[in-house]
C-alpha positions as YAML, in Angstrom:
chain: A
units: angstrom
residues:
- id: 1
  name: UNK
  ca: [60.38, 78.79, 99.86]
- id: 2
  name: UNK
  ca: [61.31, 82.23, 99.88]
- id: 3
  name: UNK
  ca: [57.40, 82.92, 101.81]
- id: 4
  name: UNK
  ca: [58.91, 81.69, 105.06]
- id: 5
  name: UNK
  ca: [61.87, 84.10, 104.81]
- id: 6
  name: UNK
  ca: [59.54, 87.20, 104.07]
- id: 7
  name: UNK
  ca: [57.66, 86.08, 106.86]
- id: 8
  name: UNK
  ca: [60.83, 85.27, 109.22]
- id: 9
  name: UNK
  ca: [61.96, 89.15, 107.93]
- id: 10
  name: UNK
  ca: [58.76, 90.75, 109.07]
- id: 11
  name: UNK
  ca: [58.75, 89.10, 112.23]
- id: 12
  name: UNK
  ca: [62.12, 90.07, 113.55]
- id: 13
  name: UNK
  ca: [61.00, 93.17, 112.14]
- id: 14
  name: UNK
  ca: [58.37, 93.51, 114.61]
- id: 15
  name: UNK
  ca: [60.22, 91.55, 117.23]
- id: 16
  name: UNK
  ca: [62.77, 94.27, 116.58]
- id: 17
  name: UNK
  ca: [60.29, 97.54, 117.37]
- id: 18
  name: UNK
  ca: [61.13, 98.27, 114.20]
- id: 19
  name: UNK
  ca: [58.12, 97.78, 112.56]
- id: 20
  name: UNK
  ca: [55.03, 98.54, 114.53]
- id: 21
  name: UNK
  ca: [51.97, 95.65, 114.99]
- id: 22
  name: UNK
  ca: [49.24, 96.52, 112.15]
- id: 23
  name: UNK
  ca: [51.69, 98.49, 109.72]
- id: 24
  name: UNK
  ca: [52.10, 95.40, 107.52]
- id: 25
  name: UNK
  ca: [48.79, 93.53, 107.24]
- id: 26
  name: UNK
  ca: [49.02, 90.68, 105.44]
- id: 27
  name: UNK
  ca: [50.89, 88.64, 102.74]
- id: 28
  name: UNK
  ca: [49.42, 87.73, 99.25]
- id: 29
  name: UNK
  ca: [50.23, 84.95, 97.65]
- id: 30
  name: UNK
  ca: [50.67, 86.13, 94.19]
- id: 31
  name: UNK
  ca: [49.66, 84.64, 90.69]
- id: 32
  name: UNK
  ca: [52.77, 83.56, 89.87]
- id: 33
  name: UNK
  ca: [53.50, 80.75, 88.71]
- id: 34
  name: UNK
  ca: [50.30, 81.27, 86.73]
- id: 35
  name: UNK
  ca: [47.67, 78.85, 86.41]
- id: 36
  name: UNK
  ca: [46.08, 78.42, 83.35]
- id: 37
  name: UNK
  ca: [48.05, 75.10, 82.27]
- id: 38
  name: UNK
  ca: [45.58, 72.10, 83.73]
- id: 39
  name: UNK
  ca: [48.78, 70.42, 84.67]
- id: 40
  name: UNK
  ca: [50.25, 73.28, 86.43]
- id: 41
  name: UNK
  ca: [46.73, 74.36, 87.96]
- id: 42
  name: UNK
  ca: [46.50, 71.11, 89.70]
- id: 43
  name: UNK
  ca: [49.68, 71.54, 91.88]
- id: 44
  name: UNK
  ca: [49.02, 75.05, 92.56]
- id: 45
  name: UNK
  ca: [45.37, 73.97, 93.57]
- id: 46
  name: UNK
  ca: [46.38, 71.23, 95.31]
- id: 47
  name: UNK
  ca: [50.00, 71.54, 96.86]
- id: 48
  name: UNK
  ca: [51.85, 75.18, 96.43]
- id: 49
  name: UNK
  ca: [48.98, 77.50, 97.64]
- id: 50
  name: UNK
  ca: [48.90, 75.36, 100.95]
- id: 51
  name: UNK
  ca: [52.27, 74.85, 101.77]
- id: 52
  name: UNK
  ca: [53.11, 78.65, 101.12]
- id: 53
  name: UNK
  ca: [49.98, 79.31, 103.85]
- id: 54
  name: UNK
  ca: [51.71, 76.99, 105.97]
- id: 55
  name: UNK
  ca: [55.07, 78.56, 105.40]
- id: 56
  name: UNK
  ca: [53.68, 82.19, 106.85]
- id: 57
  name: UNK
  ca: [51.52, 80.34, 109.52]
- id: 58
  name: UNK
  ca: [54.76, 78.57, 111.14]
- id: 59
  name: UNK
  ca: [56.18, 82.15, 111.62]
- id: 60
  name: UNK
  ca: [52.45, 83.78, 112.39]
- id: 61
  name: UNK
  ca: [50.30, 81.14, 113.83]
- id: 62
  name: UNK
  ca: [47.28, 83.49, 114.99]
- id: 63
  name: UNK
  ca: [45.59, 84.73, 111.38]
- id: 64
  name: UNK
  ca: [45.09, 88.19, 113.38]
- id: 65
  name: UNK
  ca: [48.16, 88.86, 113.75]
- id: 66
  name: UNK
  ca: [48.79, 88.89, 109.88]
- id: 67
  name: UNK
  ca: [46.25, 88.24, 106.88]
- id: 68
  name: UNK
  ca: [47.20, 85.52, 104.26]
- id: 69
  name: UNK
  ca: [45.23, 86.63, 100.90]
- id: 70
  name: UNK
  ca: [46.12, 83.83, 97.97]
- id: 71
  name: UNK
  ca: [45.88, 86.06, 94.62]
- id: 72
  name: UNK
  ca: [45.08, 84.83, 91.09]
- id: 73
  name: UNK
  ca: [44.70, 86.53, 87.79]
- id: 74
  name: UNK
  ca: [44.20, 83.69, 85.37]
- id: 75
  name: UNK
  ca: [41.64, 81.32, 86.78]
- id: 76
  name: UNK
  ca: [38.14, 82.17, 86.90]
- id: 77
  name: UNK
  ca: [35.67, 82.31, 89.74]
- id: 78
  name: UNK
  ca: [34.20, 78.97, 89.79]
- id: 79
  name: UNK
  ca: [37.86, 77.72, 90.41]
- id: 80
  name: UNK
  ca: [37.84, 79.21, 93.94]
- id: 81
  name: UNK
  ca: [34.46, 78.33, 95.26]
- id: 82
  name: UNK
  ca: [34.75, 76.26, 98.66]
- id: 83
  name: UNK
  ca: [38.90, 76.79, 97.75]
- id: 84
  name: UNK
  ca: [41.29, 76.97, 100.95]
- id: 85
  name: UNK
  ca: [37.63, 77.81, 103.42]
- id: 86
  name: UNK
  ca: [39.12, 77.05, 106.75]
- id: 87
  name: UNK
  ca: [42.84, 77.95, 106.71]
- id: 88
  name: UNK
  ca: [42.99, 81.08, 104.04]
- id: 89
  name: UNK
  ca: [41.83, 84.77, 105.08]
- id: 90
  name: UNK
  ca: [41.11, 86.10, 101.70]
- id: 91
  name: UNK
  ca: [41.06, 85.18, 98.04]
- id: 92
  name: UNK
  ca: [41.63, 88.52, 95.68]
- id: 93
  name: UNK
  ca: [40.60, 87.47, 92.33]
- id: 94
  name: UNK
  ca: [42.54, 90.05, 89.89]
- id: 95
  name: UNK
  ca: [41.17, 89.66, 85.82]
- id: 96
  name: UNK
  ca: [43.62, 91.25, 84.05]
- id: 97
  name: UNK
  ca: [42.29, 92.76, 80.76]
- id: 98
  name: UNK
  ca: [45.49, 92.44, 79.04]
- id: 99
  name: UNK
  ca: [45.43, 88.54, 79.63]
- id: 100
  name: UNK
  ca: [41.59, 88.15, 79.69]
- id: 101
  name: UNK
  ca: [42.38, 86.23, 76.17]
- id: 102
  name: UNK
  ca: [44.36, 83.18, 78.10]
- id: 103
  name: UNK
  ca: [41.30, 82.40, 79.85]
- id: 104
  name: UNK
  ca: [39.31, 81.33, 76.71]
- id: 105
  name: UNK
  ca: [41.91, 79.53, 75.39]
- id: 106
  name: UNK
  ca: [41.47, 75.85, 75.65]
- id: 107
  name: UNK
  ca: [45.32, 74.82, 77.05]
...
């Protein structure tokens, strides 16, 4: 998963003094692969989103020392509620008006 070796980058960054602690604050797990196929929802939900957390944690184990944020665009709120509470620092919810259509469609 290419997670770890962003994470394995950044850290020999800092290892390095190349980058100083607090510069880079966290990594987002972005909305892609999108969500809004049921199918394709479920192992997001209930596989990807934690092994990519668990990717960055193996390289940065104390969640001060770097913020994991899981980002979505095409699921709605009631989707994340009681999502990912003990592991995940923050859940950015992004509604993009130019897709706001895929999330009435029944798929």
């Amino acid at each position: 998963m290419i997670l770890g070796k962003v994470a394995d980058l950044i850290k020999s960054w800092l290892d390095a003094g190349k980058v100083q602690p607090g510069t880079i604050a966290g990594l987002e797990l972005m909305n892609e692969p999108w969500g809004i196929y049921p199918d394709l929802w479920e192992i997001l939900r209930d596989s990807w989103h934690y092994e990519a957390y668990d990717k960055i944690r193996n390289v940065f184990p104390n969640p001060a020392d770097l913020t994991i944020t899981v980002q979505q665009a095409f699921r709605g709120y009631a989707d994340w509620h009681d999502y990912m509470p003990a592991p995940v620092n923050a859940i950015d919810i992004v509604i993009n008006k130019c897709f706001t259509f895929f999330l009435l469609l029944d798929v």
